[in-house]
N, C-alpha and C positions, 0 to 999 in steps of 0.2 A: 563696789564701784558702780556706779549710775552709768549708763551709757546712753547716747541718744536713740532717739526711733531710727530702726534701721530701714523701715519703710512705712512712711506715715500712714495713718489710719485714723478713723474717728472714735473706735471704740476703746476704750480705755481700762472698761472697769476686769479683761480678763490680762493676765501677764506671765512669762512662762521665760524656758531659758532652751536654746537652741547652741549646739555646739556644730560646727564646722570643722572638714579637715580640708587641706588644699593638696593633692597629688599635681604637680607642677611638670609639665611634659613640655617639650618644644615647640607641640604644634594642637597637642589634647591638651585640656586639665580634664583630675578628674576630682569633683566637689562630691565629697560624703557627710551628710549630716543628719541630725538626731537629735533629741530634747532628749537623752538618756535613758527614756523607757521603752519606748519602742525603737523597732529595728530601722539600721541605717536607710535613710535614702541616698542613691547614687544618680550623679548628672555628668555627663561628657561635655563641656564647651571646648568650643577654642580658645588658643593661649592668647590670651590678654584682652579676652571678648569682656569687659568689664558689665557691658549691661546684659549680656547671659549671666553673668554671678548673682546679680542683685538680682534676676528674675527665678533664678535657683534658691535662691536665698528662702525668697517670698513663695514656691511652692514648698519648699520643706518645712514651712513656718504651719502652711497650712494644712499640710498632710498633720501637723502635730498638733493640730487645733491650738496655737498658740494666740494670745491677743496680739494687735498690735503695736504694744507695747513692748514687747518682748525684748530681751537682753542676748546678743550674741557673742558666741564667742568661739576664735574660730584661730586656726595655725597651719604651718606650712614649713619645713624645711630649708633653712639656709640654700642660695646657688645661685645660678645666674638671673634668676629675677631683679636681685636684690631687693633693695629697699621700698622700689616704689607700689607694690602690690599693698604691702603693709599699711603705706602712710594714705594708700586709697581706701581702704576699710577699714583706717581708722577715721577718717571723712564721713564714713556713711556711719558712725554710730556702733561698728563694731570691734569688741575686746579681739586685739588677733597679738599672737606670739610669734616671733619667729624663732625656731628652734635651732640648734646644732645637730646637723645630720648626724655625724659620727657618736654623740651620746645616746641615740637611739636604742633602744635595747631589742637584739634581733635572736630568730634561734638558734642555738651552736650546732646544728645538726649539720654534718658534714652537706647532703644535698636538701634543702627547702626550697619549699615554693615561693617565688617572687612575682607579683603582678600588680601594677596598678590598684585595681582592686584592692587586694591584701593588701597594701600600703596605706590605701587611702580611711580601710578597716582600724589596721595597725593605730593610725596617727590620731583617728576617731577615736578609739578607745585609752590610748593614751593621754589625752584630753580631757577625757571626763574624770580621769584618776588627779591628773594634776590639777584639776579645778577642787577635788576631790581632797585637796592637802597632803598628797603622796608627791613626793620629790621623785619626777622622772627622768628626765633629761636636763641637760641647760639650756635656757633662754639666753638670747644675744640681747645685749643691750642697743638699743638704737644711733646710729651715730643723725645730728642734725644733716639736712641735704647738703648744706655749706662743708660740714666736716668731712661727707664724703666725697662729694668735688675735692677737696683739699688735696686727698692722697692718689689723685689720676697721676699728677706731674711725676712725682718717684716713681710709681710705679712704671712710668712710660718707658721712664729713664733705664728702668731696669730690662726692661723689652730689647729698648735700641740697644741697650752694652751688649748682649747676647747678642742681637741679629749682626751687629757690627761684628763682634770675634766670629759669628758663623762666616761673612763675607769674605772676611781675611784669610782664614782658614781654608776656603774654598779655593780661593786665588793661589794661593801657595801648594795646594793640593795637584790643581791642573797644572799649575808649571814645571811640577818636577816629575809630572809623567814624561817631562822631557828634560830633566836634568837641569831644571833652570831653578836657581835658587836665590832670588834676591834678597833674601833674608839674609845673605852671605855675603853678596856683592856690594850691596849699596847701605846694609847695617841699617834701613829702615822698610818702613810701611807704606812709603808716597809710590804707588805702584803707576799716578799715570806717570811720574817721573820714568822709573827703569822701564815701562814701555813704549816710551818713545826713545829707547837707546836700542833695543833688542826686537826690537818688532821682523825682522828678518829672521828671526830664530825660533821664532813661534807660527805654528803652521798655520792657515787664515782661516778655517773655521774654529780651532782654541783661540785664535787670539780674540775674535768675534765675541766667543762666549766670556771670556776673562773682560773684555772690555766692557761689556753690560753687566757682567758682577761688579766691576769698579765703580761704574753710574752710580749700582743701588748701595755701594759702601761708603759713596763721595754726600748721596741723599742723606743716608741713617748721620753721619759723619754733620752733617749743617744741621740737624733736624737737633743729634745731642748737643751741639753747643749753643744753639738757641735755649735749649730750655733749663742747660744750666746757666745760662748767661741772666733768664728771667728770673730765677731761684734767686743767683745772687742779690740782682739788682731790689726786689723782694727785701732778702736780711737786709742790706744797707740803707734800705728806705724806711726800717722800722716797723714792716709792715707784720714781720714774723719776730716776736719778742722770745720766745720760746725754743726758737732754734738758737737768737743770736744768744741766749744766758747758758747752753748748754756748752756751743763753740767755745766760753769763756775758760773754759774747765783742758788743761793741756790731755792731748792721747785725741781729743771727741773733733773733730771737721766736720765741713759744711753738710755733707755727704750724709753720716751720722747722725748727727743733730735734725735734721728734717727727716730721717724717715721714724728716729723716736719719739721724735714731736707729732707726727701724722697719723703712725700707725698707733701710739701707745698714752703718749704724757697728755697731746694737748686737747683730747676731748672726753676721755674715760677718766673716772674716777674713782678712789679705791678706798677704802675705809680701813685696812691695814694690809703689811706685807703678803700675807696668807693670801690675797684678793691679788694682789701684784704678780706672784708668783703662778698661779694658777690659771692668768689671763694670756702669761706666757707658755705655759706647759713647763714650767722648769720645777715638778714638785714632784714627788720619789712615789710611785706606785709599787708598794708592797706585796707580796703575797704570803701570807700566812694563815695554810688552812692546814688542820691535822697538825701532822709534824713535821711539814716543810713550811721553813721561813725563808724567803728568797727577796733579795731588792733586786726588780727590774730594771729599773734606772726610771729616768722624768717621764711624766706624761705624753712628752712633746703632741698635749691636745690644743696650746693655745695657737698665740700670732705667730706662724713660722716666721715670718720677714724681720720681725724684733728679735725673736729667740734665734735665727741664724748671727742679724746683726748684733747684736751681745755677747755672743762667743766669741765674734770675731774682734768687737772691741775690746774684751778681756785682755786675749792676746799684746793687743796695742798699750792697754794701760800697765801691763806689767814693764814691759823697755821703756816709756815713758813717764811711767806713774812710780819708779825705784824707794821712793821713800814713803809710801802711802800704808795706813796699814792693811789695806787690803792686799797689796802687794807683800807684806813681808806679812801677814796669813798664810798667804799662798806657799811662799819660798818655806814656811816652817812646817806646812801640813804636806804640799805636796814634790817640792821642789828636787829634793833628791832622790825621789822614787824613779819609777820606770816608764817609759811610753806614755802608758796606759791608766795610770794614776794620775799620771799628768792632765792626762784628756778629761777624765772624770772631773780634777782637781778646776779645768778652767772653767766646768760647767757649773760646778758649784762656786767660785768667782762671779761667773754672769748673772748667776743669782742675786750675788752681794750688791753686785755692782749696779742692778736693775735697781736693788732696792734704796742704796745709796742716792742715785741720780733721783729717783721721787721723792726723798727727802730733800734732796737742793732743790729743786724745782718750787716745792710745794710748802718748805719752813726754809730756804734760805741756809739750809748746812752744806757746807761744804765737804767732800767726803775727808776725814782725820789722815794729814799728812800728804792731802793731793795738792799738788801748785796749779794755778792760773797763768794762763797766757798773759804776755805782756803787754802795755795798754800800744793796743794800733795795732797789734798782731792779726 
């Protein structure tokens, strides 16, 4: 693959290939590169100093007597960077990866050395093996800038539900260090309600503190129903086709249907179930060395946020989904066993089930023996 000049020049007739690693710090990067035969150069910038990178770039080109034409190629570690480092040096003309931290292959030695450095060593040399045709780690595939804006909203959504049951949890906490329980009295959650009935009973600096936890619960509380209120109006405008053909399917709500459509259906693509399965982590990691054969159980190396939400629609589609065959699968492999077979048995379900919903999505099959919500539902 051709890439452009990564820093223009006039001379043309020399060309050479320069390998990059990125150590990503919060406040350092540390840049190590190399043309492969001679030893790494190391540079310290600051984080997201971009035209210290390109000027890093351009002395390690030239410590390696590289032309200016030279071909870069350069990786970095999945994390809170995200995206945008990548889509900047692929602007300037350079091949860059972003990897999956966790596939990294590290030493098992109970204490090793870890620094910057040796990371930035580590990723260098991993680099030139994988340019090399040696399968080292996994590469993420890139989502477009638009696909990733897409998935801010659920996930937000998943913040506020959390801080909101933290709120709640906290008010009800303080009130029964004095024996006040409105969870009992009033059978709901409207706390400014029971504190304007009981305010005499709560001494003035708790009630003080309970009254500004209510603020920030009354906040999170307007902030979640704004943004599913925009969700909705969203599917009914047409504008999200892909949640509203999943909602069609009974067990799957609005809820569901957008965070599979976000996190997994509506921008990745899979060339068979084996690719499906693996993007999820839901695929059996073995171990058979010598004379122990042992299954661990799944990877769980992909989308935690899918592979959680897939378990849990499993669950749903079995009391919902009664005459599917996935469902009487289930009932005949796992249904009268124990606990524990059961748990296993729905994780192998969420498998079925992942791979079912990519076949409706993607040819139009509906899963054998599921029903549809009714039209207006």
């Amino acid at each position: 693959m051709t890439t452009q000049t990564v820093l223009p020049g006039k001379d043309t007739a020399q060309a050479g290939e320069l390998y990059i690693s990125f150590e990503l710090g919060d406040k350092k990067w540390k840049v190590t590169a190399s043309d492969g035969c001679r030893g790494p150069s190391r540079y310290n910038v600051d984080a997201g100093d971009t035209a210290a990178v390109a000027d890093c770039i351009r002395k390690a080109a030239e410590r390696c007597m590289l032309g200016p034409r030279f071909k870069a190629h350069a990786c970095y570690e999945a994390g809170r960077d995200g995206w945008w480092l990548h889509r900047w040096l692929v602007q300037q003309g350079v091949d860059n990866i972003v990897v999956d931290a966790a596939s990294i292959e590290v030493n098992r030695r109970a204490r090793r050395a870890k620094t910057d450095r040796l990371d930035g060593d580590k990723l260098l040399a991993m680099l030139l093996r994988h340019h090399g045709g040696e399968r080292v780690w996994s590469v993420l595939r890139e989502p477009t800038p638009e696909d990733e804006d897409a998935r801010r909203t659920h996930r937000e959504l998943a913040r506020l539900t959390t801080e909101r049951t933290a709120h709640t949890n906290r008010i009800g906490s303080l009130l029964v260090l004095h024996n006040l329980r409105p969870n009992v009295v009033i059978g709901g959650r409207d706390w400014a309600k029971w504190l304007e009935h009981h305010r005499e009973q709560i001494p003035p600096v708790l009630r003080a503190e309970v009254e500004r936890e209510s603020a920030r619960l009354s906040l999170v509380k307007q902030q979640v129903k704004a943004l599913e209120a925009e969700r909705r109006l969203e599917v009914d405008t047409g504008k999200q086709p892909v949640v509203a053909h999943l909602t069609q399917l009974r067990s799957i709500g609005l809820k569901t249907a957008w965070v599979l459509d976000k996190e997994l259906f509506g921008w990745r693509r899979f060339a068979n179930r084996r690719e499906l399965a693996g993007c999820l982590g839901l695929v059996p990691t073995p171990y058979d060395s010598g004379g122990s054969r042992i299954e661990q159980g799944i990877s769980k190396a992909g989308n935690k946020r899918a592979r959680a939400l897939l378990v849990e629609l499993a669950w749903g589609w079995l009391r919902l989904q009664p005459d599917s065959a996935l469902t009487q699968w289930f009932n005949r492999r796992f249904a009268g066993s124990g606990k524990r077979m059961r748990r296993v048995g729905i994780v192998a379900l969420a498998r079925r089930l992942a791979i079912a919903l990519w076949r409706y999505l993607e040819h139009g099959e509906i899963p054998a023996g599921a029903l549809l919500k009714p039209s207006g539902a």
